[in-house]
C-alpha positions as a printed Julia matrix, in Angstrom:
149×3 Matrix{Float64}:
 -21.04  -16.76    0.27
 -23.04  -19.22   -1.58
 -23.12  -22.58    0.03
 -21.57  -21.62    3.38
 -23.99  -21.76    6.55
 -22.83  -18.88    8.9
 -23.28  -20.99   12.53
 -21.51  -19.84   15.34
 -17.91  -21.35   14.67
 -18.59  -20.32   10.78
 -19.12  -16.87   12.3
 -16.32  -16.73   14.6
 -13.92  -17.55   11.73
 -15.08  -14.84   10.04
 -15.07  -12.45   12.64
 -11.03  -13.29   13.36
 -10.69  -12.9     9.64
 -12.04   -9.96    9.29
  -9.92   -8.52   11.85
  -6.84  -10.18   10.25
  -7.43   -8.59    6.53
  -8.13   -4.86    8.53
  -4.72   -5.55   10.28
  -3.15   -6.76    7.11
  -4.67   -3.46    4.9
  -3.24   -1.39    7.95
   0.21   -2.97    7.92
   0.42   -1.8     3.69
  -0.83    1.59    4.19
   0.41    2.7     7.14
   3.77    3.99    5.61
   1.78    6.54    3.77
  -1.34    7.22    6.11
  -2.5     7.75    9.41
  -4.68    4.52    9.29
  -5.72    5.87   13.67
  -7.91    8.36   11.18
  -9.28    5.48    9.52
 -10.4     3.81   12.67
 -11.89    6.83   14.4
 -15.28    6.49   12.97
 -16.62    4.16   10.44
 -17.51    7.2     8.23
 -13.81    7.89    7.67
 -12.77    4.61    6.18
 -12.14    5.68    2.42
 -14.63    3.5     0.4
 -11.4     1.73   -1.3
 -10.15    0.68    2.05
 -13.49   -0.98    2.65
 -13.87   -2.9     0.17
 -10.35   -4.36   -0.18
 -10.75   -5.13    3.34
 -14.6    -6.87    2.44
 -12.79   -9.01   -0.38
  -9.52   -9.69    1.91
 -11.55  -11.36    4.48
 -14.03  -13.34    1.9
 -10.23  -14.7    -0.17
  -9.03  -15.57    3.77
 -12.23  -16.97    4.36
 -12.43  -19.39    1.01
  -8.83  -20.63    1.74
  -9.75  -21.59    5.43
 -12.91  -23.05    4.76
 -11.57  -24.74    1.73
 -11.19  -28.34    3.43
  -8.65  -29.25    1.01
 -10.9   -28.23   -2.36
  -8.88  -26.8    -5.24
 -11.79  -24.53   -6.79
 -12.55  -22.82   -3.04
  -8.92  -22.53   -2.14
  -8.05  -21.48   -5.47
 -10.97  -18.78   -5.5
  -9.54  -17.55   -2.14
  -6.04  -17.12   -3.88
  -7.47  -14.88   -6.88
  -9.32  -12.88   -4.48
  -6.33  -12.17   -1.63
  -4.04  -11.48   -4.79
  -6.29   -9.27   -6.16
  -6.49   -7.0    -2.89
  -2.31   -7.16   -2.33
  -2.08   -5.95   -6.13
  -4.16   -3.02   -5.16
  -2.55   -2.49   -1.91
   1.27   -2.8    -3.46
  -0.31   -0.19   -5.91
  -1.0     2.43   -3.3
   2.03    1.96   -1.64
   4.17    2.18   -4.81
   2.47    6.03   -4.87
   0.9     4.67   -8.05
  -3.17    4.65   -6.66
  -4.38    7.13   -4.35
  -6.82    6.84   -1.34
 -10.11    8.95   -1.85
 -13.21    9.61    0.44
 -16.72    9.21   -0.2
 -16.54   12.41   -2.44
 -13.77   11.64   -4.44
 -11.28   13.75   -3.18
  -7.96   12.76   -2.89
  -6.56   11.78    0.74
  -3.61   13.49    1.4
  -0.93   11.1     2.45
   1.63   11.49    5.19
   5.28   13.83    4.63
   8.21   12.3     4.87
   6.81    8.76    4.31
   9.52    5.73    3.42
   8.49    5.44    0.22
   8.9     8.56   -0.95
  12.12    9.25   -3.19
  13.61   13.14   -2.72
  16.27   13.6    -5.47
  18.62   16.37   -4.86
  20.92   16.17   -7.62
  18.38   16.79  -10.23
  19.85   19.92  -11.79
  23.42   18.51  -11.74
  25.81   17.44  -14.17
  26.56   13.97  -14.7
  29.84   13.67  -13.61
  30.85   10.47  -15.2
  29.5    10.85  -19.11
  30.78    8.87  -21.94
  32.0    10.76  -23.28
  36.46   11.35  -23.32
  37.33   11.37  -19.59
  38.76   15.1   -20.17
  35.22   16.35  -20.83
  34.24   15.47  -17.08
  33.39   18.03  -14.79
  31.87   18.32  -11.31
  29.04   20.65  -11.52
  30.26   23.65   -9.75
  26.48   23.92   -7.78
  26.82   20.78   -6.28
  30.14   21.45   -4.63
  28.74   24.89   -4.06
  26.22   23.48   -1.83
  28.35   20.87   -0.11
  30.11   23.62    0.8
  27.13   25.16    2.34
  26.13   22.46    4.19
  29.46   22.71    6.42
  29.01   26.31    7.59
């Protein structure tokens, strides 16, 4: 960071930073991985992961340290909004996590994001068509049906 001397409190700041944007990466993509496999070792941070977390910290770092200046604070906002863009991305299931190869990290089952349809291969049953056109599709109260035995 041009400019900045890293002395001890300079460092410090940083440090808890650092920590904060890991913890705030975490909180995002922990509905669709296992971020403890992330943690394990430092080889099994995805290289995405690492370097939203290295620009996190440096945004957090240019607001803090920003003593009130509109270009540093300002620089800080670009690069935190940059990161969350990503991140929202990812959890949206519209980026993917890969490792050092690129190879696609599998994400968690049954995550909250993710949207199972089960009345794909219905029938409308309200069209608009004349209301005496309107049928319940006979599969789906087939299977509700099933569902009770």
């Amino acid at each position: 960071m041009i400019g900045t001397t890293f002395d001890t409190l300079t460092s410090a700041l940083a440090s808890k930073l650092i920590t904060h944007a890991e913890n705030e990466i975490n909180k995002w993509l922990s509905k669709r991985y296992d971020v403890t496999v992330f943690m394990a070792t430092s080889t099994a941070v995805p290289p995405l992961v690492t370097s939203l977390a290295e620009t996190l910290s440096e945004g957090y770092i240019y607001q803090r340290m920003s003593r009130g200046g509109k270009e540093s604070d300002q620089r800080g906002k670009i690069l935190i909004g940059q990161v969350l863009d990503n991140l929202k991305m990812i959890s949206e299931y519209k980026l993917d996590l890969t490792d050092e190869d690129g190879g696609v990290i599998a994400d968690m089952s049954q995550t909250a994001y993710r949207v199972l349809s089960t009345t794909s291969n219905y029938e409308n049953t309200f069209n608009e068509d004349d209301q005496i056109n309107w049928a319940v599709d006979q599969n789906k109260l087939d299977d509700i049906s099933d569902t009770r035995e």
